[in-house]
C-alpha positions in Angstrom: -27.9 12.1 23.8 -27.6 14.9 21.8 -28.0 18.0 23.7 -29.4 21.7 23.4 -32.5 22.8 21.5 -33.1 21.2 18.2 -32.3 22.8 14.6 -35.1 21.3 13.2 -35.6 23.5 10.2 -36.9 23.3 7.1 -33.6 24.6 5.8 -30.4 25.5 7.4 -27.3 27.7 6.3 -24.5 25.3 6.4 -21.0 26.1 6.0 -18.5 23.5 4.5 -14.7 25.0 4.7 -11.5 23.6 4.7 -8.0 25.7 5.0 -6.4 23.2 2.2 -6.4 23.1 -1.0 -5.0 19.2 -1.3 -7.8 16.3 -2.4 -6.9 13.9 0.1 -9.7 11.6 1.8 -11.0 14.4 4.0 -11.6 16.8 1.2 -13.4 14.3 -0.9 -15.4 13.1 1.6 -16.4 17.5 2.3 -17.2 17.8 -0.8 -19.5 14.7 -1.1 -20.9 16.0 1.8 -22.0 19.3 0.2 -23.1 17.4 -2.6 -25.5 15.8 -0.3 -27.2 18.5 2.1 -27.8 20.7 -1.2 -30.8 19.5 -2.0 -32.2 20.3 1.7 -29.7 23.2 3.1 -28.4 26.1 1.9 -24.9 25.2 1.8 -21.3 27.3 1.7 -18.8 25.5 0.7 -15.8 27.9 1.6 -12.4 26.5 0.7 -9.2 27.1 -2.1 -10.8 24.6 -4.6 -12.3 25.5 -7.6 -15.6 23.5 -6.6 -15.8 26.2 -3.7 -18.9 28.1 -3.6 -16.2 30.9 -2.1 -12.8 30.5 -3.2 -10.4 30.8 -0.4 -7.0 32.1 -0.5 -4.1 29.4 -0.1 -2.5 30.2 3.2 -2.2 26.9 4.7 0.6 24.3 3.3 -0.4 21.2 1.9 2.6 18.8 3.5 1.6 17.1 6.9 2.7 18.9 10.0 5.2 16.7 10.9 7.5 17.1 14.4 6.6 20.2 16.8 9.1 22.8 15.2 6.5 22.4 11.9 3.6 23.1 13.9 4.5 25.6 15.8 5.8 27.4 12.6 2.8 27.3 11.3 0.5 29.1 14.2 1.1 33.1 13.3 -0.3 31.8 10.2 -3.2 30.0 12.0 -4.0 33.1 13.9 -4.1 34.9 10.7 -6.4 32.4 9.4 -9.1 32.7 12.8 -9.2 36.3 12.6 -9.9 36.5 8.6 -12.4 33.6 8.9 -14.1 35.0 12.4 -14.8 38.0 9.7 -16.6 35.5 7.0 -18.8 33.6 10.2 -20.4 37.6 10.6 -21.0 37.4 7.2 -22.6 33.8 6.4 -24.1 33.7 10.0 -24.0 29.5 9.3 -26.1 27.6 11.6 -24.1 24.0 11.4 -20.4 24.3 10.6 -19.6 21.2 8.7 -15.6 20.2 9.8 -13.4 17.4 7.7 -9.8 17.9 9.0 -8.0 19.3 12.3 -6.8 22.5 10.9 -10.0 24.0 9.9 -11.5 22.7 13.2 -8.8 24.8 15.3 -9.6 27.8 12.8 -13.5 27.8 12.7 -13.6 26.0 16.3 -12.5 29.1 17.8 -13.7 32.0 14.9 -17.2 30.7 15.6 -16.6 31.9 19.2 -17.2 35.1 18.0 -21.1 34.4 16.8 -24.0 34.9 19.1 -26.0 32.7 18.6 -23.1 30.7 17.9 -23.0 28.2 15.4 -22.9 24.4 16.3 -19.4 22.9 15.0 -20.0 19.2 13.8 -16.6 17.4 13.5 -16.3 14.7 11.0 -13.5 12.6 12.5 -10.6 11.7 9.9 -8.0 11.5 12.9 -7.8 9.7 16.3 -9.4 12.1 18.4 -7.4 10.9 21.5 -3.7 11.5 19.8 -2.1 14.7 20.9 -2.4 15.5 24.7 -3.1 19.1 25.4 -4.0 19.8 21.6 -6.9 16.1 22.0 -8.6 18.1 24.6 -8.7 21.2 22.9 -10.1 19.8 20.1 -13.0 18.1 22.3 -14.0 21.7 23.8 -13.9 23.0 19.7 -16.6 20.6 18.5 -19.7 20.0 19.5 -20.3 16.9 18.1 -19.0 14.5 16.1 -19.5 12.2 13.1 -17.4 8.9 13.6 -16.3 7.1 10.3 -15.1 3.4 12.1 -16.4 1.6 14.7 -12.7 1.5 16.5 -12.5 5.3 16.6 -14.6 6.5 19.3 -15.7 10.4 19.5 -14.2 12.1 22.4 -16.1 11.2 25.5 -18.0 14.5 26.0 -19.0 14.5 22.7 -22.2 13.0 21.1 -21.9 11.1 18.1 -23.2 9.2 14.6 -21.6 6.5 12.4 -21.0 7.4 8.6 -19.2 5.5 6.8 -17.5 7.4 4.3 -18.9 6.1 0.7 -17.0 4.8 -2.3 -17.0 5.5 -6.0 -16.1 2.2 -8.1 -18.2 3.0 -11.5 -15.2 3.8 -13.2 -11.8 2.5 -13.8 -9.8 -0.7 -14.2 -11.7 -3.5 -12.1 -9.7 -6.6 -13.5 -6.6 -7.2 -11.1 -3.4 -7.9 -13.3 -3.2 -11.8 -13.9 0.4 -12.2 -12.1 -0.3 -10.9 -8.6 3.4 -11.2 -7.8 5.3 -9.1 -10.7 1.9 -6.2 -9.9 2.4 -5.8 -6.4 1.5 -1.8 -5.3 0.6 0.1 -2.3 -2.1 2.7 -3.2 -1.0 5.9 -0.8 0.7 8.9 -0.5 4.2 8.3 0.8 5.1 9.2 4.1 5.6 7.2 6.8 2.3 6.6 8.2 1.2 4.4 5.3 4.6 1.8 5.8 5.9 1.5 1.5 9.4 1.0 3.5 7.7 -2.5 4.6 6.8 -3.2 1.9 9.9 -2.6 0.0 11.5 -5.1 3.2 9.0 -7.8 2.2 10.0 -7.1 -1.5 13.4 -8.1 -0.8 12.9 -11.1 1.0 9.6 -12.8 -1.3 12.7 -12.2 -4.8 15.0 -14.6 -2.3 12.3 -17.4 -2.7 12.6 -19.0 -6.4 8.9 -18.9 -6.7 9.1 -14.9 -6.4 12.0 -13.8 -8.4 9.8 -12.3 -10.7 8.0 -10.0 -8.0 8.0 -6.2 -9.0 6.7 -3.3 -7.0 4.5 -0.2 -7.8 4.1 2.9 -5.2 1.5 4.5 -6.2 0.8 8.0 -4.4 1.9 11.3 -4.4 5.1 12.1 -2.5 4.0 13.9 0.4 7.3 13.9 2.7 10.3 14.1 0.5 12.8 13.2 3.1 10.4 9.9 3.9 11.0 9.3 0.2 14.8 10.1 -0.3 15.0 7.3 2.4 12.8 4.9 0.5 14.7 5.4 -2.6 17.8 5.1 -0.8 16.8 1.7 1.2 15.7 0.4 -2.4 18.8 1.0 -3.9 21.0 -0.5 -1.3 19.0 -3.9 -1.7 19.5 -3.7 -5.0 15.6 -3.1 -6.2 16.2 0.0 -8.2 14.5 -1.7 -11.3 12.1 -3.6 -9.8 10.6 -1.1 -7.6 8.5 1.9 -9.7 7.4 5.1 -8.1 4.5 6.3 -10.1 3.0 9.3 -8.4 -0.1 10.3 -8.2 -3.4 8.8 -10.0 -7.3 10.0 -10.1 -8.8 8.2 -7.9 -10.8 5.9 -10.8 -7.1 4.5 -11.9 -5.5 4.1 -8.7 -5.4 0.2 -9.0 -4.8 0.1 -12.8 -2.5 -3.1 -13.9 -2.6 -3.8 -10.0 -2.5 -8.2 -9.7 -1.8 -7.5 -5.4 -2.5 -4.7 -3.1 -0.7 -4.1 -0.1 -1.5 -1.9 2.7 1.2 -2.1 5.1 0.3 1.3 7.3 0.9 1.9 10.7 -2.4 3.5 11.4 -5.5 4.4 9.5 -9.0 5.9 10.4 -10.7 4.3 7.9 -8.9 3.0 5.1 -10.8 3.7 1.7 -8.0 2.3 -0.4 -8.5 -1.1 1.6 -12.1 -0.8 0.5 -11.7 0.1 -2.7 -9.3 -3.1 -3.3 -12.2 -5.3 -1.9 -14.4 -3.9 -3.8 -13.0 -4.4 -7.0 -12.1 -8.2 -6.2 -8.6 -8.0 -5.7 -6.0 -10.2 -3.4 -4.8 -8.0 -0.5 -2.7 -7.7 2.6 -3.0 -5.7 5.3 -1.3 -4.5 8.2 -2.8 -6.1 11.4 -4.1 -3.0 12.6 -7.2 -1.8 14.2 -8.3 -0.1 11.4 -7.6 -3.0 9.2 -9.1 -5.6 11.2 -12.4 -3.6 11.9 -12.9 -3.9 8.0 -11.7 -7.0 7.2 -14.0 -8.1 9.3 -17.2 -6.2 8.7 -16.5 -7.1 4.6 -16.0 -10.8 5.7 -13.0 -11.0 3.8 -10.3 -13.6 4.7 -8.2 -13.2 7.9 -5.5 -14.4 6.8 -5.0 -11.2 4.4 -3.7 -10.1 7.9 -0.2 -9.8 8.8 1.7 -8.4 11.8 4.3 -5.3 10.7 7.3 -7.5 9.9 9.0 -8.0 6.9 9.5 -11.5 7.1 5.7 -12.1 8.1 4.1 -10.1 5.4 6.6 -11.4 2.9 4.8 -14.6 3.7 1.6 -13.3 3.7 1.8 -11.7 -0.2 2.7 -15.6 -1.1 -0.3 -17.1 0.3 -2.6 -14.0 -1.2 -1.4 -14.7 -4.3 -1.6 -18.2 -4.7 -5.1 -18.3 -3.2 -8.4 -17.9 -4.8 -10.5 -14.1 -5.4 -13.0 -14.9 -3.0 -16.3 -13.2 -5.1 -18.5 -12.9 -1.7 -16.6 -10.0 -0.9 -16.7 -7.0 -3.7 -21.0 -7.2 -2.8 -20.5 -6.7 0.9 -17.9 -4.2 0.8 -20.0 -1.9 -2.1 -23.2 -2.8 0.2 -21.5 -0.7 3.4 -19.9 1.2 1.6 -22.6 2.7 -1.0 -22.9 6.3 -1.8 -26.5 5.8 -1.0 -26.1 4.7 2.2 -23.8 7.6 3.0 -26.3 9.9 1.4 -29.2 8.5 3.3 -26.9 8.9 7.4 -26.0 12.3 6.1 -29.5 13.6 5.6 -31.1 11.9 8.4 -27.9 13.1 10.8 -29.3 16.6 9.8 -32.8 15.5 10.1 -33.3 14.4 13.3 -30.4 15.1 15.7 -28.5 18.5 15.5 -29.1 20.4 18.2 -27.7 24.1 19.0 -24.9 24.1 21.3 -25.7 24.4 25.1 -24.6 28.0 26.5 -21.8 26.8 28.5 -19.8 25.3 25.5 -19.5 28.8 24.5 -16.3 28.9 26.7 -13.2 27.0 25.7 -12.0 25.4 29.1 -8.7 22.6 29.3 
């Protein structure tokens, strides 16, 4: 149940911020939100992008916070951040506080503090709420509810919650997979390690061993998000002797991202809710996937083939992109996936999220408490 007294109004004062100034997932899934509650709320969208309603100053970096020494250089600049934005909550007075990533929900989780009555912070989980000890619970005492993207990521357990799915865009853009899946193989992410290119540049090796696959070729398609994560990559391509095969491309808008694509892979070590999975099924291509949670949640809710699974070993995935590639598009799919995925449908959760079940935050919440 959702709990307090209800902020059923015909209008509320919604802020939308976010501390980066990246357009990863999480940003374009705040800004499709703000697209969304306009025509009902009066919405802020506070953030260093030039869609912002206020333009934020850049103060937060735009790498992921990887290893403790990187996060703990980056809290004086955190503080910073709380005490300039606890200024801007006096300001906007916001009712709901609309959060898409774990930075901004440290910074406006504890600014908000400041407000009587104090605003009610609605996190929109992009992360695995449980990772991170101490830092999971402190998040849990920040929000004060939460809206769930997957069906395998639960909110934290004091915390209400809804299901959105987060929506996709396929109007535009290549939708005709390359007609040799094997020499257009690609893995659609940034690069760092989390998303697993070094397995696929494994599998790489071993599928131009088999005489059917000498031809295979390789596109990473992402920006480079940890350069030492790539060095490595480059270096690991070059020892097995892939240097022409393999092409790093960068980053692409979003409606290109699977241009003169025959294959895509997916070989992460975790998601939330892979889009780029989606996307590929929605555009009828061949993929396969890491056999994840993440992965097999969709898979399995688009009722796409099982076999497009494959457990995180070179040898098994290798195996895996031959059978994908030989097999049939089945054309079942692409319906399903834009079905649960529709814009619509995330337009119409949205509004009736804000309809029907925010609540302002009970009194004692107004305390942090481990």
């Amino acid at each position: 149940m959702w709990r307090g007294i209800q902020l059923h109004c015909a209008a509320m004062r919604v802020l939308l911020p976010t501390v980066y100034a990246t357009r990863g997932g999480s940003t374009r899934i705040l800004l499709a939100t703000a697209a969304v509650l306009r025509g009902e709320h009066e919405v802020t969208l506070r953030a260093p992008l030039d869609e912002a309603d206020e333009r934020a100053p850049v103060l937060f970096p735009d790498r992921p916070l990887v290893g403790l020494l990187r996060k703990l250089g980056i809290l004086p600049r955190l503080l910073s951040l709380i005490c300039r934005e606890a200024l801007v909550l006096r300001r906007l007075r916001p009712d709901v506080i609309h959060l898409h990533d774990e930075p901004s929900l440290y910074v406006y989780g504890v600014a908000a503090r400041c407000l009587r009555p104090r605003p009610l912070i609605l996190w929109h989980l992009h992360l695995d709420p449980s990772r991170g000890g101490v830092l999971a619970r402190l998040r849990g005492r920040l929000a004060d509810a939460c809206v769930t993207i997957s069906p395998h990521i639960p909110s934290p357990a004091s915390l209400p919650s809804t299901l959105v799915r987060n929506p996709l865009s396929l109007s535009n853009g290549a939708t005709e997979p390359h007609p040799d899946p094997l020499a257009a193989l690609a893995v659609v992410g940034a690069i760092y390690p989390q998303k697993g290119q070094d397995l696929a540049v494994e599998a790489l090796a071993l599928l131009r061993c088999r005489p059917e696959a000498r031809h295979a070729r390789l596109m990473l398609i992402g920006p480079e998000l940890d350069g030492a994560y790539a060095a490595a990559l480059r270096e690991r391509i070059a020892r097995l002797g892939l240097g022409e095969v393999v092409r790093f491309t960068g980053a692409r808008p979003p409606e290109h991202a699977f241009d003169d694509v025959g294959l895509a892979l997916f070989p992460s070590q975790s998601e939330i809710q892979p889009l780029a999975l989606a996307e590929a099924l929605g555009r009828g291509f061949r993929v396969v996937a890491s056999s994840i949670p993440a992965h097999r949640v969709m898979i399995e809710e688009t009722g796409a083939d099982p076999a497009s699974l494959s457990p995180r070993n070179p040898e098994a995935f290798a195996e895996a992109i031959l059978k994908a590639a030989s097999g049939p598009i089945r054309a079942d799919v692409a319906p399903r996936v834009r079905a649960l995925y529709a814009p619509a449908a995330f337009s119409d959760a949205i509004l009736s999220l804000y309809r029907n079940s925010l609540t302002r935050p009970a009194p004692f919440r107004d305390t942090i408490g481990l």
